[in-house]
Backbone as CSV, one residue per row, in Angstrom:
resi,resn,N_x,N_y,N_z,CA_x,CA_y,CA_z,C_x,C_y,C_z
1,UNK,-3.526,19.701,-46.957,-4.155,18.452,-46.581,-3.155,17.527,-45.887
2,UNK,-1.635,17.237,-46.526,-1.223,16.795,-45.814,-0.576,17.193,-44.485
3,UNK,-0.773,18.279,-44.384,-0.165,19.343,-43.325,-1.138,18.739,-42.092
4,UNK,-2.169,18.544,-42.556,-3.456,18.345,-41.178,-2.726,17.284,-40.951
5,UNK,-2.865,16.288,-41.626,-2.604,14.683,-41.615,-1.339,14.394,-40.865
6,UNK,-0.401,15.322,-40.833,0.699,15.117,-40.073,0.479,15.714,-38.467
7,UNK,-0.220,16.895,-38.674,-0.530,17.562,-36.981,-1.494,16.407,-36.591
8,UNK,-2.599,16.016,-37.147,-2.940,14.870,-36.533,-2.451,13.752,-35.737
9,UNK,-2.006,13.054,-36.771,-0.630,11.756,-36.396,0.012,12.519,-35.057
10,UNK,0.586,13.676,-35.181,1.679,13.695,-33.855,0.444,14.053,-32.689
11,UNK,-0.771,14.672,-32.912,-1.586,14.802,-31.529,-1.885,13.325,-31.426
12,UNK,-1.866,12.373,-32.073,-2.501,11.332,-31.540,-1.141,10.453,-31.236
13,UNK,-0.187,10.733,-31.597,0.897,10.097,-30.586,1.301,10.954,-29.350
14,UNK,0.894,12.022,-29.317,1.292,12.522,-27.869,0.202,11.926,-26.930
15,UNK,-0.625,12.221,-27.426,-1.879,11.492,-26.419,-1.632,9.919,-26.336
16,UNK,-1.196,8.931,-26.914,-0.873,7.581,-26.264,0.366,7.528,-25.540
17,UNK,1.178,8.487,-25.996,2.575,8.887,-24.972,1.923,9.042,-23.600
18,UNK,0.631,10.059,-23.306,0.551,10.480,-22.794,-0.258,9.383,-21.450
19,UNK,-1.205,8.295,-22.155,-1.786,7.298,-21.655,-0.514,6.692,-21.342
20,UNK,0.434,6.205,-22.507,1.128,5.006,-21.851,1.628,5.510,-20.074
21,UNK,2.595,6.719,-19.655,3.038,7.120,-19.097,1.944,6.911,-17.459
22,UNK,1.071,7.583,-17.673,-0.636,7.186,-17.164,-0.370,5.803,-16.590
23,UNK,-0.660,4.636,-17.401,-0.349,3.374,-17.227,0.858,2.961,-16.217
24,UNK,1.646,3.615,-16.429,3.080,3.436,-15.548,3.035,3.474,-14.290
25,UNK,2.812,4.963,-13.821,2.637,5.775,-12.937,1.438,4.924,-11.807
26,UNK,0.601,4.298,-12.531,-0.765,4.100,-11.632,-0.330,2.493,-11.294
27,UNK,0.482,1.847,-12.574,1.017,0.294,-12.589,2.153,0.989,-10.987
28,UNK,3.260,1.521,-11.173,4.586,1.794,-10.444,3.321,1.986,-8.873
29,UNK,2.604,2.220,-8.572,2.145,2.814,-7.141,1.812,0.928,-6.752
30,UNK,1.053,0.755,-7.601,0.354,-1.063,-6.642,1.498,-1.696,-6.914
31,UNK,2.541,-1.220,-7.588,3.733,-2.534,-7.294,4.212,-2.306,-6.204
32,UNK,4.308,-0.908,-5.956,5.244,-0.898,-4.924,4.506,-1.672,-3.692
33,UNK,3.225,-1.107,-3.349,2.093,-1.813,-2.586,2.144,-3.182,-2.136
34,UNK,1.999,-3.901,-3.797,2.513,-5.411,-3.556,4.194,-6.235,-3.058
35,UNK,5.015,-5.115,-3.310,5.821,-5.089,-2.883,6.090,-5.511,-1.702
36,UNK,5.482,-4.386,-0.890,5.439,-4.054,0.794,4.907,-4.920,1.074
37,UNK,3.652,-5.152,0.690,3.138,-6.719,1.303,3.902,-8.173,1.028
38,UNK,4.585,-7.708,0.008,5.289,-9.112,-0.080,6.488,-9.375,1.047
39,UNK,6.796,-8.179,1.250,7.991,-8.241,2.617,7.135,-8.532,4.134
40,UNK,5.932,-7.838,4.157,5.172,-8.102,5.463,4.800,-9.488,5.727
41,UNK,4.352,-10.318,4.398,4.061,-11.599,5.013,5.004,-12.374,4.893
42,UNK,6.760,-11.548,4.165,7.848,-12.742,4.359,8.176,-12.325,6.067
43,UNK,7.839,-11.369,6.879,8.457,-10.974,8.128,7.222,-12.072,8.958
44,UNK,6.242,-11.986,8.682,5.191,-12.433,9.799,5.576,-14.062,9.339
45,UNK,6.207,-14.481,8.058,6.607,-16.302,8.109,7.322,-16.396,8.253
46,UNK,8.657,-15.465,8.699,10.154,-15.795,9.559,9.339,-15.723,10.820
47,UNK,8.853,-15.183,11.313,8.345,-14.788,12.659,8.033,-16.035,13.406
48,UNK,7.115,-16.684,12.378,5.990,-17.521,12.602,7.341,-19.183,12.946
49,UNK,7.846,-18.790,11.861,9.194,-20.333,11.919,9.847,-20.327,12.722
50,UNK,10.178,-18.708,13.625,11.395,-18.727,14.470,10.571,-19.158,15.904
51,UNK,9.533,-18.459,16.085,8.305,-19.043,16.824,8.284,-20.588,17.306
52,UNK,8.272,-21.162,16.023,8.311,-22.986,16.129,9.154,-22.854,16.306
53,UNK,10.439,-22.787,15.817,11.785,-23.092,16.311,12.297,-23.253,17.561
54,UNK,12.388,-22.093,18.017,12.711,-22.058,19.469,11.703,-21.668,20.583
55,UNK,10.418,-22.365,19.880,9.373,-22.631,21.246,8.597,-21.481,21.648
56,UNK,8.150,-20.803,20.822,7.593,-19.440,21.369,8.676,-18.320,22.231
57,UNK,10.234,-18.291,22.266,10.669,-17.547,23.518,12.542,-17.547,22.393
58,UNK,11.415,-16.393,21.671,12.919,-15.622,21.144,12.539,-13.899,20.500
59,UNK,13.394,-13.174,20.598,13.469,-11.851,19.993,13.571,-11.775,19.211
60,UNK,13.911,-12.777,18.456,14.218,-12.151,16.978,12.544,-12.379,16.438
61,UNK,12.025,-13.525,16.969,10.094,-13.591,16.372,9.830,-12.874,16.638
62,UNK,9.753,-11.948,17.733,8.840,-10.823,18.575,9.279,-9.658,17.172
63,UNK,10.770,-9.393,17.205,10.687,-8.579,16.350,10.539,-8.495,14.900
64,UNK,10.531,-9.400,14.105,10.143,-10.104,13.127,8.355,-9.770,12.805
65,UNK,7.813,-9.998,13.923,6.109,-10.083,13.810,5.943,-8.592,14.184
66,UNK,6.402,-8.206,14.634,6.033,-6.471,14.647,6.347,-6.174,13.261
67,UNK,7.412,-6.563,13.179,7.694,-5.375,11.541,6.805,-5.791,10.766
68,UNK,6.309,-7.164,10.611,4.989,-7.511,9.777,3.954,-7.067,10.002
69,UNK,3.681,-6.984,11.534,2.192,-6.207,11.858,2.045,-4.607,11.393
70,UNK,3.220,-3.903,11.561,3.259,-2.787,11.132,3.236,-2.376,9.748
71,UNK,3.562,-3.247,9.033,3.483,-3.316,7.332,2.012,-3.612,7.122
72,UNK,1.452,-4.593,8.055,0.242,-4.841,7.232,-0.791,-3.877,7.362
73,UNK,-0.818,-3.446,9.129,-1.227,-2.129,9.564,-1.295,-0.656,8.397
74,UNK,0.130,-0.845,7.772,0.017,0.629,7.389,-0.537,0.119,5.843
75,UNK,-0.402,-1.050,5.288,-0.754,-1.196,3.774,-2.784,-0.921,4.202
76,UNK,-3.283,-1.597,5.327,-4.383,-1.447,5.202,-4.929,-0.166,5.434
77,UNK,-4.170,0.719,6.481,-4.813,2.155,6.194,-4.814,2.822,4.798
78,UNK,-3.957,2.866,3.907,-3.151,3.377,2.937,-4.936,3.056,1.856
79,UNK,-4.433,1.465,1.936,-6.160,0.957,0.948,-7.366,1.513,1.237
80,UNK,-7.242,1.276,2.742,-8.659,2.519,3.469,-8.846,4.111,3.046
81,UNK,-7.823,4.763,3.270,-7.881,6.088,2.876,-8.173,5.769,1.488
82,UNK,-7.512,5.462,0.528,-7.678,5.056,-1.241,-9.480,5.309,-1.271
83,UNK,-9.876,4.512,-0.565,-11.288,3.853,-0.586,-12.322,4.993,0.369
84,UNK,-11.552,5.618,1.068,-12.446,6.371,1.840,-12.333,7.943,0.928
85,UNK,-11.276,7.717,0.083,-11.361,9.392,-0.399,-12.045,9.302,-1.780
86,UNK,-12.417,7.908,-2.389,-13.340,7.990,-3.361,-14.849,8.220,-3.040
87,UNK,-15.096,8.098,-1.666,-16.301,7.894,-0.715,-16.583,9.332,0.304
88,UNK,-16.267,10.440,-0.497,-16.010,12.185,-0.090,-17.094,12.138,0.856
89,UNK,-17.354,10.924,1.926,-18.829,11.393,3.013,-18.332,11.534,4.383
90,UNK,-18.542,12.662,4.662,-17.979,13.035,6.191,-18.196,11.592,7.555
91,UNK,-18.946,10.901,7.380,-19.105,9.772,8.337,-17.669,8.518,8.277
92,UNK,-17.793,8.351,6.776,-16.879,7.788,6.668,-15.348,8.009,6.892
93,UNK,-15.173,9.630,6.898,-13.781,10.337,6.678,-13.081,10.090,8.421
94,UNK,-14.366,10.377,9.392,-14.479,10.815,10.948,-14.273,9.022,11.171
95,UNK,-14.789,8.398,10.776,-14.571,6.664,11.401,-13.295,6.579,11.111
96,UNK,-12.783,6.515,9.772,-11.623,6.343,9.041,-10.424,6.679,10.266
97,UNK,-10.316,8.296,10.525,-9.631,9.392,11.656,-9.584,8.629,12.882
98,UNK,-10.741,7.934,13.658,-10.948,7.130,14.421,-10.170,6.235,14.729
99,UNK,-10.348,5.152,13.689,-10.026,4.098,13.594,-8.204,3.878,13.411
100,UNK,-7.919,5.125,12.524,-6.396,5.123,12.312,-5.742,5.819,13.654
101,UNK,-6.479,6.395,14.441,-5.888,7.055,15.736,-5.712,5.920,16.869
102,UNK,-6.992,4.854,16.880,-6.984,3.831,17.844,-5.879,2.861,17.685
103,UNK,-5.989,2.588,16.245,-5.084,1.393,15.868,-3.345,1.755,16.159
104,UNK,-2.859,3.244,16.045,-1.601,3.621,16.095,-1.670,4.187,17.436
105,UNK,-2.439,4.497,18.229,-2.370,4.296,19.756,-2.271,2.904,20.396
106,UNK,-2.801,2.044,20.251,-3.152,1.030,20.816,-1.696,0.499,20.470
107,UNK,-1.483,0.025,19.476,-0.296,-0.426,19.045,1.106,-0.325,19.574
108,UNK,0.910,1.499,19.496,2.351,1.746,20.392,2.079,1.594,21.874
109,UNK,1.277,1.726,22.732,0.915,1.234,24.117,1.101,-0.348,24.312
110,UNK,1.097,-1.089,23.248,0.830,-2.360,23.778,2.454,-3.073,23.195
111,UNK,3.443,-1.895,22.612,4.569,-2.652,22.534,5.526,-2.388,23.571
């Protein structure tokens, strides 16, 4: 009897081992996420200040606001795919393909 009582106890601490870890793993992915965005909109508000600063006509804004556009660019595909692969419908998968081909064409053509 107490033999059960102990295999018990340890299956039910491996299994919250096993959640906590769970928890981590899924917490560690949107930090990093929030992370990235937290650097994209500190690049697009240096951008934006160096902008005022010296009057619309400096390189360091130009390059400043790209690296932000490109952060925000890739955090929103990243959420899209997330959202399009819970959504397994071929219409959505083909727009998705679309849309991420136009946006990373267009982008590099227009820098």
């Amino acid at each position: 009897m107490q033999e059960n009582d102990n295999e018990i106890r340890v299956y039910v601490e491996k299994e919250k081992k096993k959640n906590e870890r769970a928890k981590k793993v899924k917490c560690g992915f949107n930090t990093i996420l929030a992370l990235v965005a937290y650097i994209g909109i500190g690049c697009i508000a240096i951008s934006l200040l160096f902008t005022l600063i010296f009057k619309g006509d400096s390189k360091v804004s130009d390059a400043f606001s790209i690296v932000g556009q490109v952060i925000a660019y890739i955090l929103s595909m990243i959420l899209a795919y997330n959202w399009v692969r819970s959504h397994r419908q071929v219409g959505w998968i083909v727009c998705y393909v679309i849309f991420v081909v136009t946006i990373v064409v267009l982008f590099i053509l227009t820098i």
